[in-house]
N, C-alpha and C positions, 0 to 999 in steps of 0.2 A: 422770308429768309431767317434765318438762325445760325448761333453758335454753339456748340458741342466742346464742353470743358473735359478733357481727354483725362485732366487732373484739375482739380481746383485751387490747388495753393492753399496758403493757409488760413487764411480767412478772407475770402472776395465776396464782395456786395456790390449791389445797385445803390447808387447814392446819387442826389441832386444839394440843391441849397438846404432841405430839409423844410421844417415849419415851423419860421420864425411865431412868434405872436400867440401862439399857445401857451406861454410856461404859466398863466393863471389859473389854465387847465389843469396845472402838474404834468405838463407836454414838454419834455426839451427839443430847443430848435431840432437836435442831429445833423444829420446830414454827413457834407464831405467835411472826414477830419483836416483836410488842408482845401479849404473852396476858392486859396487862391491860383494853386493848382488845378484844380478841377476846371474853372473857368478858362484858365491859359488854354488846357484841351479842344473845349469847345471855340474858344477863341479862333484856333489854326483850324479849325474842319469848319468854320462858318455857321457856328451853330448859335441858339438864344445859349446865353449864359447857364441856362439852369436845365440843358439838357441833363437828364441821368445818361451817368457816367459809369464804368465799374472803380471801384477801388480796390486794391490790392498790397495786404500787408505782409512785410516780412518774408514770405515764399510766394511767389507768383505760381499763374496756372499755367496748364498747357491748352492752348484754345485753337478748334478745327472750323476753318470757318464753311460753309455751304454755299456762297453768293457772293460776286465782285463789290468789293466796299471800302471805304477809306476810312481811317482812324488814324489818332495822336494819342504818344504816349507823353506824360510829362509826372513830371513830383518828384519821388525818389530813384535811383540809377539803378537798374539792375542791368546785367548781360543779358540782351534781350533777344531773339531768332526767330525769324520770318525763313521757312523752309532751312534752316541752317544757316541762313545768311545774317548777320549780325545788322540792326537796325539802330537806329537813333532818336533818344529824345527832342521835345521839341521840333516834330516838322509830321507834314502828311506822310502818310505810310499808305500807299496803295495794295491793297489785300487783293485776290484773285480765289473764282471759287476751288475749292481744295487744300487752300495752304494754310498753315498751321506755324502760330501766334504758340515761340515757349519762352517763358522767362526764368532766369537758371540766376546764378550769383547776386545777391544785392550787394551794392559797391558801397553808396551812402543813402541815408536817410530812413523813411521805413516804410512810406507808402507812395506808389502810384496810381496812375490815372489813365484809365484807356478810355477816352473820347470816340465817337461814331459818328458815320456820315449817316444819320438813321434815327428815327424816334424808337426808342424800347417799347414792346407791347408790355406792359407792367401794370399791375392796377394804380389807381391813384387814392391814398387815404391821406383827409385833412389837407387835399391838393400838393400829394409831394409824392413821388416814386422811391423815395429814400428808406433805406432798409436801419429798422432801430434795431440793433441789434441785440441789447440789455435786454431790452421790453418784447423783442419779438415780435413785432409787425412790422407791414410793408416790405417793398423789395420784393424777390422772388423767395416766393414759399415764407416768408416773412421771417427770413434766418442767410446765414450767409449761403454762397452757392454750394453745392456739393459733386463731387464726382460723377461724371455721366450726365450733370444737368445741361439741358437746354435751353437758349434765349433767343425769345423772336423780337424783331425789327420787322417797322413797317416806314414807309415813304424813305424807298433806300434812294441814293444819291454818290455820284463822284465827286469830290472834291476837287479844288483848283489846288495847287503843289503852294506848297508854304514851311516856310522855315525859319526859326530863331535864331540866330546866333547866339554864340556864347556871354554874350554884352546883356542879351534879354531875357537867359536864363536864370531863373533860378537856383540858387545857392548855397548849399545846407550844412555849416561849418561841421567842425568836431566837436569844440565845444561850444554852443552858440550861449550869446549874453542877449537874455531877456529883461527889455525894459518897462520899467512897472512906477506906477505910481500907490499914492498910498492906497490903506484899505480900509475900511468904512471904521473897523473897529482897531485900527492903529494904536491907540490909546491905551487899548487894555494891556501893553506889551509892555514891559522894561525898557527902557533905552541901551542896554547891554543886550539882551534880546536882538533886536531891530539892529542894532551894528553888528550883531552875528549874523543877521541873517543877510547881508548884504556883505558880509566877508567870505561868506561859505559856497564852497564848490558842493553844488548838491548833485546827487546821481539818483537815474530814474531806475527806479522799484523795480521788479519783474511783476509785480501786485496791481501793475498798472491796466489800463485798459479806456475803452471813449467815457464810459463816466467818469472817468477820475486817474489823473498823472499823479501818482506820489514818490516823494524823493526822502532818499536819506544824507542826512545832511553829514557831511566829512564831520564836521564840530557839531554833536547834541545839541538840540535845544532844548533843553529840561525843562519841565510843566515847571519845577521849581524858579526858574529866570521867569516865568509869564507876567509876573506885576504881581499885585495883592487885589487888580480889580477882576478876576479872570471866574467871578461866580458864577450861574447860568443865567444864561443871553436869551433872548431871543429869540427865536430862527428867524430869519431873513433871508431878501432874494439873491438866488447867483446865478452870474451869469460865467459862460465861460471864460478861463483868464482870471476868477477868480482865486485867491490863493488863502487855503484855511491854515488853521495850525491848530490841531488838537492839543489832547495834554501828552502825547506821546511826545510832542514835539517835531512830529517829522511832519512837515508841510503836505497838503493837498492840492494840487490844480485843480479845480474843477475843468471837464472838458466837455466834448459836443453833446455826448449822453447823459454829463451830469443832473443830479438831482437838483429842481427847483429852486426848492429853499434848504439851507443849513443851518446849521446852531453854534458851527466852532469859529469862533473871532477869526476874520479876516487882517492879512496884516499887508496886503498888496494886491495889486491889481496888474494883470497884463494888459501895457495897452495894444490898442484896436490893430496897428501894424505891426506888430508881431504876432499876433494871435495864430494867425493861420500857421507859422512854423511850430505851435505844437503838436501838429498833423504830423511833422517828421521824427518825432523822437520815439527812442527804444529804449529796451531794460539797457542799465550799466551807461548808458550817455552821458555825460555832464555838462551840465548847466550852472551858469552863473545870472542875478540878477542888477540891474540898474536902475536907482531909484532917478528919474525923472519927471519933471514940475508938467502940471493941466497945461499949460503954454507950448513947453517944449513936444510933449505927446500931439498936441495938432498939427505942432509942426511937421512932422517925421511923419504924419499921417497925410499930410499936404504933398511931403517930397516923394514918397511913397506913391500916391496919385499922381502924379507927374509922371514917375518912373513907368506908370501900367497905360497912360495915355502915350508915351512915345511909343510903348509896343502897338496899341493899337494902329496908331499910324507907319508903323514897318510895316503892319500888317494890310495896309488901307483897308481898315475896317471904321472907316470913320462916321459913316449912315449908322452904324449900332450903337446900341447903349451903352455911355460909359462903361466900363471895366472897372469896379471898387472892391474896395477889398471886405 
């Protein structure tokens, strides 16, 4: 069985969890820029959690399917049509052979997730189907999908009907407030500095991309506010959620593609429960940050797990593995 992308959209990939435990290799994990979305997908089709998935940014594709299958859509909202009939996130979608998957308007956020009742035929490198995109391996063709490509599935399957309500969806503000604790090289920063940067409404770059979310900040941060200790550092390891500040002053996220190690002073960290809603953001977004204590971050991380185990049991999915984020 196969799918036929009549149009590809504007950047679609094969993504899974990616491959954690490499970055000593110079390997970034990758994978789904938002894997707590991607997981929800698999979640409603009854899949393992690290089934590959397609993700889909910014402009979705038009997809013809060839074979009776089920899939869930979840992450970002676009106006979605199944033969012209309008579909919904969060819930199975019963496909039939001949009908044709288009996704037209995005409402909010900036990527989705089309989950499958199906294993991908994909190779496996470094045990992951996930497409790096920067670096160009994995995935199909080891680049995102293209016009006229084709994707095989094998051990296809119908799904049992399942659906989220609006209580277990996820949510992806206008302007969302990222909470962070501090960052390894905090210190190097002015204390004028560091209360800018947690007074400022920053907006995402168009420069941006999976290696790297950069923002400009509404109020400069001038290499000249940095402190007097801001000589060369270092490099040291990042992970994503990382957040640099060169001398330019306009801050870096590291994200799912980023680079290993860095060298520009870290002044925050995203923590571990929000991380995945960098998946949703686009050029011109704005964001805010929250500086919160190693205590309070486990907590939120704790209520967090809570919130993905009630879903699991709406879903009686309670013989699977936990759901985390």
């Amino acid at each position: 069985m196969s799918i036929h992308f009549i149009r590809a959209g504007l950047q679609t990939s094969i993504q899974d969890m990616g491959r954690p435990g490499l970055m000593h290799y110079g390997i970034p994990q990758g994978g789904a820029a938002d894997p707590l979305s991607m997981k929800m997908a698999n979640l409603l089709l009854g899949n393992p959690f690290n089934n590959p998935v397609l993700e889909i940014t910014l402009i979705g594709p038009r997809i013809e399917f060839d074979d009776d299958i089920s899939i869930a859509i979840t992450g970002a909202r676009f106006k979605v049509f199944l033969n012209s009939n309008a579909v919904d996130n969060f819930k199975v979608i019963q496909v039939k052979r001949g009908d044709t998957l288009e996704f037209s308007k995005l409402i909010n956020g900036a990527r989705a997730y089309i989950g499958f009742s199906a294993k991908l035929s994909i190779p496996i490198i470094f045990d992951s189907a996930a497409t790096h995109l920067i670096s160009g391996f994995g995935g199909h063709r080891r680049g995102a999908i293209a016009n006229n490509d084709r994707i095989y599935f094998k051990d296809i399957r119908i799904a049992e009907p399942a659906y989220l309500n609006r209580e277990f969806q996820l949510n992806y503000q206008a302007r969302p407030l990222f909470r962070v604790v501090d960052g390894a090289e905090k210190k190097r920063f002015s204390q004028s500095t560091v209360e800018n940067f947690y007074k400022s409404t920053f907006q995402v770059s168009a420069q941006s991309n999976r290696m790297g979310i950069r923002l400009l900040p509404s109020v400069t941060l001038k290499s000249g506010t940095l402190g007097e200790t801001l000589e060369e550092m270092i490099s040291s390891g990042l992970q994503p959620g990382s957040i640099q500040v060169p001398n330019s002053g306009e801050p870096i996220i590291s994200f799912i593609e980023g680079q290993t190690i860095g060298g520009y002073p870290r002044i925050a960290h995203i923590i571990r429960a929000d991380i995945h809603r960098l998946g949703q953001l686009k050029a011109q977004d704005k964001i805010n940050f929250q500086l919160v204590s190693q205590k309070d971050a486990k907590q939120i991380l704790r209520q967090k797990q809570h919130f993905l185990t009630k879903i699991q049991e709406k879903l009686r999915m309670e013989g699977e593995s936990p759901l985390t984020i």
